[in-house]
DRENTORKOL-3810 file (N, C-alpha, C; in nm, 4 decimals):
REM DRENTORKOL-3810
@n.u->-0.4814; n.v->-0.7212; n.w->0.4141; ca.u->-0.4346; ca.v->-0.6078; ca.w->0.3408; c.u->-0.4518; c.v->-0.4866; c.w->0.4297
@n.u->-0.3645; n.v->-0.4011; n.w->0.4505; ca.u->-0.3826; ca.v->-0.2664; ca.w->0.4873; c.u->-0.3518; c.v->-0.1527; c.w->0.3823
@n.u->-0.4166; n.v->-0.0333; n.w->0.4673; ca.u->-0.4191; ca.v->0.0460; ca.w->0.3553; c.u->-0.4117; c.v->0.1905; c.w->0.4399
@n.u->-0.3781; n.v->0.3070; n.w->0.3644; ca.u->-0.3564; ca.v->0.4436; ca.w->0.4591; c.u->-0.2243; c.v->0.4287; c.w->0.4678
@n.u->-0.2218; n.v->0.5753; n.w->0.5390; ca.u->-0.0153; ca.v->0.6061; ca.w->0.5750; c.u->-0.0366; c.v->0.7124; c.w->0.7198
@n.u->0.0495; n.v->0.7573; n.w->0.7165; ca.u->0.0689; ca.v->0.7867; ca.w->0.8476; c.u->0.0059; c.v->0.9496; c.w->0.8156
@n.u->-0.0350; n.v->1.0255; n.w->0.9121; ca.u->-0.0713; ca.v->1.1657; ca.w->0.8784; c.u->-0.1632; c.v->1.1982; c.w->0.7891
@n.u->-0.2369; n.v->1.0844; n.w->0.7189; ca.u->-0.3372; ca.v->1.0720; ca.w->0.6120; c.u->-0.4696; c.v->1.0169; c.w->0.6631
@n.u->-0.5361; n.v->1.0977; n.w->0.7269; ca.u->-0.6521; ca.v->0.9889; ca.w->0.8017; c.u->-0.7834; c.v->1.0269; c.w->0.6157
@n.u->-0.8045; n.v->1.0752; n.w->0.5713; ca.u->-0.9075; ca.v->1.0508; ca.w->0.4751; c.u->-0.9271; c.v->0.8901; c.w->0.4035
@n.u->-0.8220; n.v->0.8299; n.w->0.4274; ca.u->-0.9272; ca.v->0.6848; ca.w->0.3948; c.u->-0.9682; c.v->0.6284; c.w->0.5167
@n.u->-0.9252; n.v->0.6516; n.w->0.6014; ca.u->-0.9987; ca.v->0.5875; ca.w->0.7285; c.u->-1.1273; c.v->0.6661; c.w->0.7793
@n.u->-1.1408; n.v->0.7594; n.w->0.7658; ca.u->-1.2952; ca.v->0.8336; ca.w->0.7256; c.u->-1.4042; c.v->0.7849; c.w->0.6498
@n.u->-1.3388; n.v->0.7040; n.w->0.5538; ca.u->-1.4605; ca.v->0.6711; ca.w->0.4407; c.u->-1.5193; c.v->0.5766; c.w->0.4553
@n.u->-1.6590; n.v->0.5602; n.w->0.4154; ca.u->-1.7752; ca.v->0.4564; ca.w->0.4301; c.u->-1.6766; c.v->0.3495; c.w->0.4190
@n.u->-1.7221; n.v->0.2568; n.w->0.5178; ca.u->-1.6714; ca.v->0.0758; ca.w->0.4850; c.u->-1.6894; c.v->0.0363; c.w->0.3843
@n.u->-1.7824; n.v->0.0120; n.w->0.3461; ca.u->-1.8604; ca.v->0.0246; ca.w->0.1998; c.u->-1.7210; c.v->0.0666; c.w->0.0510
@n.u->-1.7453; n.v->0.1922; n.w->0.0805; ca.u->-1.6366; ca.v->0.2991; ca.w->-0.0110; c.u->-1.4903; c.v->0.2062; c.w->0.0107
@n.u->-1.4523; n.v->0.2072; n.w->0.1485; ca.u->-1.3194; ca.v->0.1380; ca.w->0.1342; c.u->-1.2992; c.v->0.0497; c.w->0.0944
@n.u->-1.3965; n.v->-0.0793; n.w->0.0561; ca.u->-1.3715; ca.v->-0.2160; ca.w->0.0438; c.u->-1.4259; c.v->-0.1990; c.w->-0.1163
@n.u->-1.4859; n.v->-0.0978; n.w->-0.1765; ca.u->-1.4762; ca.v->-0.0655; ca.w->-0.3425; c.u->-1.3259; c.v->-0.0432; c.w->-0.3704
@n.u->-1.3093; n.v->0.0289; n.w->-0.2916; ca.u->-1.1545; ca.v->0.0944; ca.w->-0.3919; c.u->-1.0805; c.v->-0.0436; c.w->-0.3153
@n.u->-1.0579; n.v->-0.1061; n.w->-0.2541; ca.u->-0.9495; ca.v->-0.2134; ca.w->-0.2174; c.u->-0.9726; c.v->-0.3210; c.w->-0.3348
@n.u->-1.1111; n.v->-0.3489; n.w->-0.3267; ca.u->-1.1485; ca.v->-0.4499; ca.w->-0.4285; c.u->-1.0818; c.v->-0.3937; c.w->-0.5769
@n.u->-1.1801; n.v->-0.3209; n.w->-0.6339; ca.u->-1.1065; ca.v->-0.2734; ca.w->-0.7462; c.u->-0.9443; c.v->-0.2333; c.w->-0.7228
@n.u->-0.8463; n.v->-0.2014; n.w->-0.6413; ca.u->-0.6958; ca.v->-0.1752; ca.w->-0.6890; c.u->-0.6370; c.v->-0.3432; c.w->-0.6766
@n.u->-0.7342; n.v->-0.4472; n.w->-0.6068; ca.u->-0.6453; ca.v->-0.5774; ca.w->-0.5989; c.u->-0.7046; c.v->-0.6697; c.w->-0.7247
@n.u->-0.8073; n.v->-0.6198; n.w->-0.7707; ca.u->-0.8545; ca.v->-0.6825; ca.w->-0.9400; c.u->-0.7371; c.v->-0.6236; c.w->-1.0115
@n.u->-0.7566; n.v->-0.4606; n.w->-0.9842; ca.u->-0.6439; ca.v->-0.4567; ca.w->-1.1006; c.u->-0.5146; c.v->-0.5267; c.w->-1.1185
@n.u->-0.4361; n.v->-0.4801; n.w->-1.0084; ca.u->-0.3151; ca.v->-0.6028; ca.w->-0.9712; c.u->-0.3002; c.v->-0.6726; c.w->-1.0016
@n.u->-0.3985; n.v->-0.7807; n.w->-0.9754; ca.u->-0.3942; ca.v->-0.9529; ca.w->-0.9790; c.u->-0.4640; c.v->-0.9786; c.w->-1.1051
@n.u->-0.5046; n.v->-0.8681; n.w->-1.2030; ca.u->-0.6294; ca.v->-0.8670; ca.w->-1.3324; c.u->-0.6948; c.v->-0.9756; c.w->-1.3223
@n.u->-0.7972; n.v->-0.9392; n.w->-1.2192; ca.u->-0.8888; ca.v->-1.0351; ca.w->-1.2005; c.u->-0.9878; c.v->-0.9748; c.w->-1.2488
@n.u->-1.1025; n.v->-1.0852; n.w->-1.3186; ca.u->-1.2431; ca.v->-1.0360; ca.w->-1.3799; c.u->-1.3313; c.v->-1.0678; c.w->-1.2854
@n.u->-1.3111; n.v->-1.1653; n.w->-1.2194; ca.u->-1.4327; ca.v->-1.1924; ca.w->-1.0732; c.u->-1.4558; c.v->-1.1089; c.w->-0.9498
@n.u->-1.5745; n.v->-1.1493; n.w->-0.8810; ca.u->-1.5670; ca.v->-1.0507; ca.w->-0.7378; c.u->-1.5252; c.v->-1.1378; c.w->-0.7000
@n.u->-1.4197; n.v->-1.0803; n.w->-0.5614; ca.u->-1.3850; ca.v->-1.2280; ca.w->-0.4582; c.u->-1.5073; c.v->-1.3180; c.w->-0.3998
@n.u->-1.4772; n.v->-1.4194; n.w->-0.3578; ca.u->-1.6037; ca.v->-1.4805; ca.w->-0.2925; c.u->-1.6052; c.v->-1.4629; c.w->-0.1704
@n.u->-1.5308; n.v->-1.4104; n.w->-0.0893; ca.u->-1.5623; ca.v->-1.3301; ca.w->0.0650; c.u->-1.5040; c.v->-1.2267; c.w->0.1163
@n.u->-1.5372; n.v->-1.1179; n.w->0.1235; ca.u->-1.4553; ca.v->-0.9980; ca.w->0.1948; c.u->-1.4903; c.v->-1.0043; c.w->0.3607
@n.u->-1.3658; n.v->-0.9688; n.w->0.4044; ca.u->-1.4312; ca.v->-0.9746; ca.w->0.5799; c.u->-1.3360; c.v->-0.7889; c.w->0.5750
@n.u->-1.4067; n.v->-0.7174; n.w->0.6946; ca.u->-1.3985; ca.v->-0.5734; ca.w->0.6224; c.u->-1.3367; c.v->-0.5615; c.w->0.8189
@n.u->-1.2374; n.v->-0.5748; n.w->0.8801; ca.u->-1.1845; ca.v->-0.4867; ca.w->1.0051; c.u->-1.1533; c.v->-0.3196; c.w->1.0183
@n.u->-1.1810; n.v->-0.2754; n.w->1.0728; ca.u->-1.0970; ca.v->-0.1518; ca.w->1.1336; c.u->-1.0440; c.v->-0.1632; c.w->1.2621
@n.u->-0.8887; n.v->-0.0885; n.w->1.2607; ca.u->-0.8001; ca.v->-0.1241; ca.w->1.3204; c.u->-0.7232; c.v->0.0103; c.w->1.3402
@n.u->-0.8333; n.v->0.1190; n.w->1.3803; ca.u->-0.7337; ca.v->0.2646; ca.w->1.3261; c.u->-0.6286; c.v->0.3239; c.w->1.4152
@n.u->-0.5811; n.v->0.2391; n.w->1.5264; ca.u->-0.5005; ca.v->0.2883; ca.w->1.5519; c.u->-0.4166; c.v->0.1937; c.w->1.5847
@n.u->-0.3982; n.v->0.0272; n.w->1.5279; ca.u->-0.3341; ca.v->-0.0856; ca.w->1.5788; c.u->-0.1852; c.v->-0.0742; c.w->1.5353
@n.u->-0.1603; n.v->0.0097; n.w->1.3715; ca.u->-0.0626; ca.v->-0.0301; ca.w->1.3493; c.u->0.0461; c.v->0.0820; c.w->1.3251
@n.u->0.1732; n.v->0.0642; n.w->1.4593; ca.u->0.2148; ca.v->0.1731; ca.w->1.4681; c.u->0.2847; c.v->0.2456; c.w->1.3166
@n.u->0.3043; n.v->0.3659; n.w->1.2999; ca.u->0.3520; ca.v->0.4476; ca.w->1.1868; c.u->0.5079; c.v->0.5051; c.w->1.2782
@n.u->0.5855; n.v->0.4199; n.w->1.2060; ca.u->0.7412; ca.v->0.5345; ca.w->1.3248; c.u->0.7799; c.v->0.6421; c.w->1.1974
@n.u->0.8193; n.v->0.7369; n.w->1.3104; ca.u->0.8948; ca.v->0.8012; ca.w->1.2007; c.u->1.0204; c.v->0.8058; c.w->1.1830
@n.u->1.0675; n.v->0.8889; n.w->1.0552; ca.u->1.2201; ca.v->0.8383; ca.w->1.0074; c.u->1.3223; c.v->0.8048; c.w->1.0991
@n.u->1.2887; n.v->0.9048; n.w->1.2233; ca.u->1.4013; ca.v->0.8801; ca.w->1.3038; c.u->1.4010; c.v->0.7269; c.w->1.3812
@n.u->1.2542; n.v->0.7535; n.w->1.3962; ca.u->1.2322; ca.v->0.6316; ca.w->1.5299; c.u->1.3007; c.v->0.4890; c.w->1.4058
@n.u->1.2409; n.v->0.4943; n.w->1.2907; ca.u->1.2882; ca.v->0.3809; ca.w->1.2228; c.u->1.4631; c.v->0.3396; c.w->1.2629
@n.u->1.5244; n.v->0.4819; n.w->1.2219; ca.u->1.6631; ca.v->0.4648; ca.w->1.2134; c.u->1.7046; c.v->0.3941; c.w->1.3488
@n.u->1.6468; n.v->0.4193; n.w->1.4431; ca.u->1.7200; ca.v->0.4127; ca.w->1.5409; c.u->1.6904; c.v->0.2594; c.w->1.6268
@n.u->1.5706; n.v->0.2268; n.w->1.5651; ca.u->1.5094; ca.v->0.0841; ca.w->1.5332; c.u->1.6164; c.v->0.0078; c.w->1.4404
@n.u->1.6514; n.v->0.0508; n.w->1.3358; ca.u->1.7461; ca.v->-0.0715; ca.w->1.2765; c.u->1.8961; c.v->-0.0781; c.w->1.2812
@n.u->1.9377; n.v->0.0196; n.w->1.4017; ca.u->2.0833; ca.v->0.0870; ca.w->1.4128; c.u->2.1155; c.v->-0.0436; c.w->1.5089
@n.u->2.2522; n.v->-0.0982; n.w->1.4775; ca.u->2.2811; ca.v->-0.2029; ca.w->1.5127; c.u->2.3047; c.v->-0.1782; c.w->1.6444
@n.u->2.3166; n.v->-0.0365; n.w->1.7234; ca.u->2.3122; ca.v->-0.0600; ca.w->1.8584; c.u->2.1511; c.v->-0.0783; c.w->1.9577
@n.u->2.0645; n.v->-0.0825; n.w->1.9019; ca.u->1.9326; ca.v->-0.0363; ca.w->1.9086; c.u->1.9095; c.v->-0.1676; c.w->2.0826
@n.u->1.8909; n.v->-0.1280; n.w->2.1364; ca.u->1.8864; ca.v->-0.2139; ca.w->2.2693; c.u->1.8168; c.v->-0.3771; c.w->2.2734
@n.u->1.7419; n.v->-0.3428; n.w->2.2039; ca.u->1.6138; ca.v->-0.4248; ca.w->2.2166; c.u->1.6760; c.v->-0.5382; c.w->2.1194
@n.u->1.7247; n.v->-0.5309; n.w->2.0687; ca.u->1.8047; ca.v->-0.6056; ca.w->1.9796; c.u->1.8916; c.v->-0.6780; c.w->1.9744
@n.u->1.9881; n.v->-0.5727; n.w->2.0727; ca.u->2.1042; ca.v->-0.5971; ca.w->2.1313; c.u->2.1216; c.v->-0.7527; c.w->2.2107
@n.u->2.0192; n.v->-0.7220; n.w->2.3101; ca.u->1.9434; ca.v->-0.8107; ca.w->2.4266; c.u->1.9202; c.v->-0.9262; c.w->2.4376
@n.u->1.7881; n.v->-0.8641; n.w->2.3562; ca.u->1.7146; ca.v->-1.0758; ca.w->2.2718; c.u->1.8157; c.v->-1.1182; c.w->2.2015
@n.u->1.9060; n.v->-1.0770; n.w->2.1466; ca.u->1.9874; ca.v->-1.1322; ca.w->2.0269; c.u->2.0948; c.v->-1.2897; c.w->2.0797
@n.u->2.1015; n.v->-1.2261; n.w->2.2261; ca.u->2.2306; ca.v->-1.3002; ca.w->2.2769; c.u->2.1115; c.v->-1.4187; c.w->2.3144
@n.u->2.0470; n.v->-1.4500; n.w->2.3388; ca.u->1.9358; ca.v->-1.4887; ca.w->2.4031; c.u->1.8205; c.v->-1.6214; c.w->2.2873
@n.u->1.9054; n.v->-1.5962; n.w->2.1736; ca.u->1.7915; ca.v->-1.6167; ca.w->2.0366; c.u->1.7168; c.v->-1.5739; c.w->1.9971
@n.u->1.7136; n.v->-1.4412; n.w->2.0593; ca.u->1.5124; ca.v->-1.3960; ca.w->2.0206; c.u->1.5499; c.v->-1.2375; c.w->1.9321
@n.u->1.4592; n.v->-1.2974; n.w->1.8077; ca.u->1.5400; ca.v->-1.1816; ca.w->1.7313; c.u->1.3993; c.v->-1.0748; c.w->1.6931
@n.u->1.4018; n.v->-0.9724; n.w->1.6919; ca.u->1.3369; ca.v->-0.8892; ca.w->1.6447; c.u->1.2913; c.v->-0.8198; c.w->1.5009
@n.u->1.1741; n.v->-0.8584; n.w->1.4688; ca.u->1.1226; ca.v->-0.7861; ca.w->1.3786; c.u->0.9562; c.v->-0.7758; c.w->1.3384
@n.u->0.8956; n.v->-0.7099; n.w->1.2486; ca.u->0.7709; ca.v->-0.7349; ca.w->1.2208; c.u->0.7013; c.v->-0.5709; c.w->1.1360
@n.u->0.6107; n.v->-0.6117; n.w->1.1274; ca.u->0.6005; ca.v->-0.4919; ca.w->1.0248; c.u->0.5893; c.v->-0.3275; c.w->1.0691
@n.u->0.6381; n.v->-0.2688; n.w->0.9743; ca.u->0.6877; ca.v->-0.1365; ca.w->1.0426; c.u->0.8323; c.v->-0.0744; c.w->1.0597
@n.u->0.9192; n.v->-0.2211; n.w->1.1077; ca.u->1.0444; ca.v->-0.2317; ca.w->1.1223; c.u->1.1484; c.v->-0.1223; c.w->1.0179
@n.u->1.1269; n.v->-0.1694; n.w->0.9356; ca.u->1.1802; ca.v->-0.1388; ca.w->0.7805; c.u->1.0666; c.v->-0.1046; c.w->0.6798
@n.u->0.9597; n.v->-0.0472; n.w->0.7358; ca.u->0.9204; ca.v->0.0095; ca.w->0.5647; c.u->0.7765; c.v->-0.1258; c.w->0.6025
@n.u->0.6657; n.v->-0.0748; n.w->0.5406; ca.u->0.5621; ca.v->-0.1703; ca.w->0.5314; c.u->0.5165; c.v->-0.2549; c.w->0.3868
@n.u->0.4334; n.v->-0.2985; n.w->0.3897; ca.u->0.3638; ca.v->-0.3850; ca.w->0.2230; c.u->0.4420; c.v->-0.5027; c.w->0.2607
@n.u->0.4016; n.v->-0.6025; n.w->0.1568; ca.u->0.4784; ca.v->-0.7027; ca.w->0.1664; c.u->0.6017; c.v->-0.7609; c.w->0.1128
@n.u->0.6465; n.v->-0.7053; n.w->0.0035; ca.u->0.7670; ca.v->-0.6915; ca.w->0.0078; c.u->0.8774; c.v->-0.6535; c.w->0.1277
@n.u->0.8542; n.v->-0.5499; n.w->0.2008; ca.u->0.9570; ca.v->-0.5482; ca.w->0.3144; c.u->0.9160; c.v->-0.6625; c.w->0.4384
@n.u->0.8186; n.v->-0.7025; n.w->0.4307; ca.u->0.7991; ca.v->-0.8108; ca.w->0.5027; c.u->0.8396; c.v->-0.9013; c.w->0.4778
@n.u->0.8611; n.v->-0.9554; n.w->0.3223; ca.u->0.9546; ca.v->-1.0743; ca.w->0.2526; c.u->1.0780; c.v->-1.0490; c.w->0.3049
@n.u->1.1456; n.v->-0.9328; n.w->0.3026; ca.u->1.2813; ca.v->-0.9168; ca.w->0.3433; c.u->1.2948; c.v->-0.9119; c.w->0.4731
@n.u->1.2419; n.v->-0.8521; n.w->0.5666; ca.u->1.2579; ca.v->-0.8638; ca.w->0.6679; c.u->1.2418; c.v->-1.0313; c.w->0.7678
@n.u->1.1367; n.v->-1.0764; n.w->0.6910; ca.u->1.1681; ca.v->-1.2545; ca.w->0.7383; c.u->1.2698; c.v->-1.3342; c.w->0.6623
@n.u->1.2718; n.v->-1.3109; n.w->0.5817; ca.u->1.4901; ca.v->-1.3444; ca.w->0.5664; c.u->1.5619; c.v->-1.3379; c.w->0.6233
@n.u->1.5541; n.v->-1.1559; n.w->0.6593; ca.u->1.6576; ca.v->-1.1552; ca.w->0.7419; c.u->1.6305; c.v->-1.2217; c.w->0.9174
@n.u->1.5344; n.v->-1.1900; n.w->0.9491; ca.u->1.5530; ca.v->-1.3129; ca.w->1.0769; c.u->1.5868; c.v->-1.4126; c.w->1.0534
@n.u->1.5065; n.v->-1.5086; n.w->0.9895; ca.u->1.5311; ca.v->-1.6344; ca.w->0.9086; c.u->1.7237; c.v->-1.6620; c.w->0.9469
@n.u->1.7712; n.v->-1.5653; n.w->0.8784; ca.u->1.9265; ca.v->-1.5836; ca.w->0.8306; c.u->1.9790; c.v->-1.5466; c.w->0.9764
@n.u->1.9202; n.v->-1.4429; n.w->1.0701; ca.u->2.0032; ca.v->-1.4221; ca.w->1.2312; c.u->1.9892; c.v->-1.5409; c.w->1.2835
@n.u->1.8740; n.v->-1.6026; n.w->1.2842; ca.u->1.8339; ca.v->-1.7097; ca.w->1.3740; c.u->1.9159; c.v->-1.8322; c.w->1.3410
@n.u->1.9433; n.v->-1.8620; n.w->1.1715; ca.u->2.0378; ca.v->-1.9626; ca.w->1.1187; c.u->2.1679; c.v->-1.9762; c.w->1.2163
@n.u->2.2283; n.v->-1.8402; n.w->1.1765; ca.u->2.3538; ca.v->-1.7405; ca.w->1.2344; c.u->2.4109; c.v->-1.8096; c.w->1.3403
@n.u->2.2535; n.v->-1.7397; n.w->1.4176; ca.u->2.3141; ca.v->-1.8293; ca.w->1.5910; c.u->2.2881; c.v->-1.9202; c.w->1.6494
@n.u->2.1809; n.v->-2.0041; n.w->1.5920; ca.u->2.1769; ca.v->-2.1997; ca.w->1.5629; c.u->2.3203; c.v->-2.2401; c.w->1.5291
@n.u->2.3777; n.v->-2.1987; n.w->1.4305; ca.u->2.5169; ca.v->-2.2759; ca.w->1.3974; c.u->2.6366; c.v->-2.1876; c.w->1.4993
@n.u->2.6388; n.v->-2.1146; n.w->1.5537; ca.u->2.6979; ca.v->-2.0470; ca.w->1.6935; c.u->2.7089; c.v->-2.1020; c.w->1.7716
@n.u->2.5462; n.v->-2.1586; n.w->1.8180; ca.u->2.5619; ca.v->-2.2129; ca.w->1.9610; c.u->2.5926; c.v->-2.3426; c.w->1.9368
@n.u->2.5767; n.v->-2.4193; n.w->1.8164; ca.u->2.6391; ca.v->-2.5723; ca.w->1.7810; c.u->2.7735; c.v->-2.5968; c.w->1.7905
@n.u->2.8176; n.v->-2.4772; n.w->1.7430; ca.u->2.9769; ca.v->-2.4731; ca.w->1.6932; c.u->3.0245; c.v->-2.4625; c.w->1.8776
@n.u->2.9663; n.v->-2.4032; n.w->1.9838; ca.u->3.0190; ca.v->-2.3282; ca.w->2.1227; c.u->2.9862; c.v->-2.5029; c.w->2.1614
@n.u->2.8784; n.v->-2.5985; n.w->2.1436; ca.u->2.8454; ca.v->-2.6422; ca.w->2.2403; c.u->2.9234; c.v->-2.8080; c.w->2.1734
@n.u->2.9970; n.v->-2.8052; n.w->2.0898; ca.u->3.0463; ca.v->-2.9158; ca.w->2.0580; c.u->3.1873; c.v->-2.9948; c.w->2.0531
@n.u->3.1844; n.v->-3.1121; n.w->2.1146; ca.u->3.2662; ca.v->-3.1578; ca.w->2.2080; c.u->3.4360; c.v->-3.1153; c.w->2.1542
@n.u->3.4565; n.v->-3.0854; n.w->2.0208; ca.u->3.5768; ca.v->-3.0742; ca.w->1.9604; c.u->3.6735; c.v->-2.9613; c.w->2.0228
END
């Protein structure tokens, strides 16, 4: 689980302790759980996970975007979190959509490489 946003360092300030109360309690609530979990493992990572901004995003998912361009011809498709928006929901979508490029050009290179 991560937690924080970009330009917001006050939860990454707070006691380990403090952070892993409020994580615990907002994922009981969620999941309405009445138990404590049976193991928390507690990382900091405060500067691992990049934050782009609007632009850098746009220009990250703009179909001319290089990096993309590149690996694409190649099979190697790009994505991971950050890409599009974070949590796990955009992570559900975003491995679809590789999922579905990678399909794409599996049946591409079948269709190029077959004897008909």
């Amino acid at each position: 689980m991560e937690f924080g946003r970009r330009l917001e360092e006050t939860l990454i300030e707070l006691a380990d302790a403090l952070v892993m109360e409020i994580i615990k309690n907002e994922v009981k609530e969620i999941l309405t759980l009445a138990e404590e979990p049976l193991q928390v493992i507690f990382y900091r990572w405060e500067k691992a996970v990049p934050h782009f901004s609007l632009q850098q995003r746009q220009e990250m998912l703009d179909d001319d975007y290089p990096v993309d361009r590149e690996y694409a011809k190649r099979g190697v498709f790009v994505g991971g979190n950050g890409m599009a928006g974070y949590g796990m929901e955009n992570a559900i979508i975003e491995g679809k959509r590789l999922a579905d490029e990678a399909i794409r050009y599996m049946k591409e290179m079948e269709k190029n490489n077959s004897p008909n």
